[in-house]
C-alpha positions as CSV (number, residue, x, y, z in Angstrom):
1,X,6.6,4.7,26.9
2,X,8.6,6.9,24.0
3,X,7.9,4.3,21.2
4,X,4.3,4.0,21.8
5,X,4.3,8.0,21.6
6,X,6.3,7.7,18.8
7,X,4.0,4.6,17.3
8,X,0.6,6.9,18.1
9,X,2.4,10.0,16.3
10,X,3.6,7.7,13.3
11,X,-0.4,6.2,12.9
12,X,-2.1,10.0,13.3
13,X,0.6,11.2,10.5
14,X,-0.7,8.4,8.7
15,X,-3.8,9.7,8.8
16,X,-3.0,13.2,8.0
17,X,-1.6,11.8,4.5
18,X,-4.6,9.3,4.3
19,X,-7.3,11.9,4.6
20,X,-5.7,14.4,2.5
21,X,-6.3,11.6,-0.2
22,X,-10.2,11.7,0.9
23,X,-10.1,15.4,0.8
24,X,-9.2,15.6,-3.2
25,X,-11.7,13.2,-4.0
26,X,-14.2,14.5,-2.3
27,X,-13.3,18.5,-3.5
28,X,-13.6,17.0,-7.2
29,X,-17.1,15.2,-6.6
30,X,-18.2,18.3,-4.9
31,X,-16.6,20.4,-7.9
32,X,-18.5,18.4,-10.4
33,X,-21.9,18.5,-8.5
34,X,-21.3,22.3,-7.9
35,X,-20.6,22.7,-11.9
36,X,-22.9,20.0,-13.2
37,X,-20.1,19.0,-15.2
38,X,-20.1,15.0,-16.1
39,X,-17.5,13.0,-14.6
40,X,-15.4,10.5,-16.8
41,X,-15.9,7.1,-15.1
42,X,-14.2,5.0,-17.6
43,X,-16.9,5.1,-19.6
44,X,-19.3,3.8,-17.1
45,X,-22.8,4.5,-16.7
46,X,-22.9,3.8,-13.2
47,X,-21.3,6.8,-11.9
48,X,-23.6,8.9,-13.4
49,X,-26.4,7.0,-12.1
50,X,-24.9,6.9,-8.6
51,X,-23.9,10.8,-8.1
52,X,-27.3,12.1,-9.6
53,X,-29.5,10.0,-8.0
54,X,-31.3,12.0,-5.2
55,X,-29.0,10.3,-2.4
56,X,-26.3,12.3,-3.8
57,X,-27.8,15.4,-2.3
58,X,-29.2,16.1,1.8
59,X,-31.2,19.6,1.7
60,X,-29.6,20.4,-1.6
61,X,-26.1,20.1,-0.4
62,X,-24.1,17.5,-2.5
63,X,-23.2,14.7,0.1
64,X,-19.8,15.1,-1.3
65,X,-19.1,18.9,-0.4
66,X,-19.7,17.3,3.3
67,X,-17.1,14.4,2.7
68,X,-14.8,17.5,1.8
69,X,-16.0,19.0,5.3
70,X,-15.6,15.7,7.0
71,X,-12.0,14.8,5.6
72,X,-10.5,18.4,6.2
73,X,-11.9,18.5,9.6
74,X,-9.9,14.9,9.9
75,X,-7.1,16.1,8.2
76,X,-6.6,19.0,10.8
77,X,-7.4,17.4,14.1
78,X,-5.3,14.7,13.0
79,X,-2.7,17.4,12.6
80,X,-3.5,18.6,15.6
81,X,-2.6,15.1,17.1
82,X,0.2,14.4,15.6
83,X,1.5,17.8,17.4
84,X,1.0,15.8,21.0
85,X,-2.8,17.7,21.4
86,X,-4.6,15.2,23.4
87,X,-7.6,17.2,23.5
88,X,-8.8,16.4,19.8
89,X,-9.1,12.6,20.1
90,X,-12.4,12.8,20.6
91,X,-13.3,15.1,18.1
92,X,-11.3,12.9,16.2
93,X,-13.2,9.6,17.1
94,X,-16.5,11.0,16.8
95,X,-15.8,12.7,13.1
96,X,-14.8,9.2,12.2
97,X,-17.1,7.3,13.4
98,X,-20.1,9.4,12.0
99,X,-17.8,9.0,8.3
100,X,-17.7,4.9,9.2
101,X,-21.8,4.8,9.7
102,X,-21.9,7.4,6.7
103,X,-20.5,5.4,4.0
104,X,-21.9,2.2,5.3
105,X,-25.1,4.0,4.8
106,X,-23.9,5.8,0.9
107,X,-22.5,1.9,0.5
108,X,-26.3,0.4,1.3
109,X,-28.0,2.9,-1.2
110,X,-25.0,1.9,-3.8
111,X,-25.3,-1.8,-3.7
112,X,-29.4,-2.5,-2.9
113,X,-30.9,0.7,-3.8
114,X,-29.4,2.2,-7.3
115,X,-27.9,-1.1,-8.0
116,X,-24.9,1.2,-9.2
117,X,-21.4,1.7,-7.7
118,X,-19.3,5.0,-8.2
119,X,-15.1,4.6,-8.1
120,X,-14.7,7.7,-6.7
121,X,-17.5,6.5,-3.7
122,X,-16.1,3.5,-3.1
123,X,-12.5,5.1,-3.4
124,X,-13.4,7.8,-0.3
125,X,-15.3,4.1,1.1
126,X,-12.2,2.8,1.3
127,X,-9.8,6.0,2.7
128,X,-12.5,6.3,5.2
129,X,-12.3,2.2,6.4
130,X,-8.4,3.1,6.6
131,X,-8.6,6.1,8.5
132,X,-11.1,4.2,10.6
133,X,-8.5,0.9,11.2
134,X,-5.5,3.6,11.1
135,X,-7.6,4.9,14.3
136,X,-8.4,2.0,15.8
137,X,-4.9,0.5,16.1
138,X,-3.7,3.8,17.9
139,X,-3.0,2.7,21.7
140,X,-4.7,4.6,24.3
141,X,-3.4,7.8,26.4
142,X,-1.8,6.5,29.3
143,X,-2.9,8.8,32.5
144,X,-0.4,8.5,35.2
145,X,-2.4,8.2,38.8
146,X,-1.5,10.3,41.8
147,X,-0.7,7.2,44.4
């Protein structure tokens, strides 16, 4: 029982450090839309394209500045976790899940709408798959039963 506590606070740690990583990347995108300044791709066009399309904004809200949201709001309940707080799990789950549909959606407009793909997107693509595995492969809470 003690090392799958201590294998469940060793994977939500993980994703405390994980999303913090998210949470950077998503603050500059949101930084640059905020600004208008250009970003520096490497010299590729397809960033630009990409993060000033009209998918890179819901209501007027850059799609990034609610990454940032998203990956804080991991970052602490994870933190919250990793503390022994059982009652954020769910939050937890459902924050991540909502990120996992989320950039398979931002990942759909990339590939067969704009025909573009931005590093930084697929960058927070990818933190958001791990935090979604690093989730995934946490065992569950084991209740104990009256009888």
């Amino acid at each position: 029982m003690m090392m799958v506590s201590r294998f469940r606070t060793i994977l939500y740690t993980a994703v405390v450090i994980v999303s913090l990583a998210g949470l950077a990347d998503a603050t500059y995108l949101t930084v640059q839309a905020l600004t208008g300044e250009t970003l520096t791709c490497g010299g590729s066009p397809d960033c630009f394209r990409v993060l000033g399309s009209s998918y890179a904004k819901i209501g007027g809200i850059p799609v990034a500045m609610l990454g940032a949201l998203a990956y804080f709001s991991v970052f602490s309940f994870a933190t919250f976790a990793v503390f022994g707080h059982g009652w954020v799990r769910k939050f937890l789950a459902l924050i991540v899940g909502a990120m996992f549909m989320a950039t398979l959606w931002l990942l759909y407009v990339q590939a067969f709408l704009l025909h573009a793909y931005c590093r930084y997107c697929l960058f927070s693509a990818a933190i958001t798959f791990l935090i979604a595995g690093l989730l995934i492969a946490v065992p569950p809470s084991q209740t104990r039963s009256a009888s």
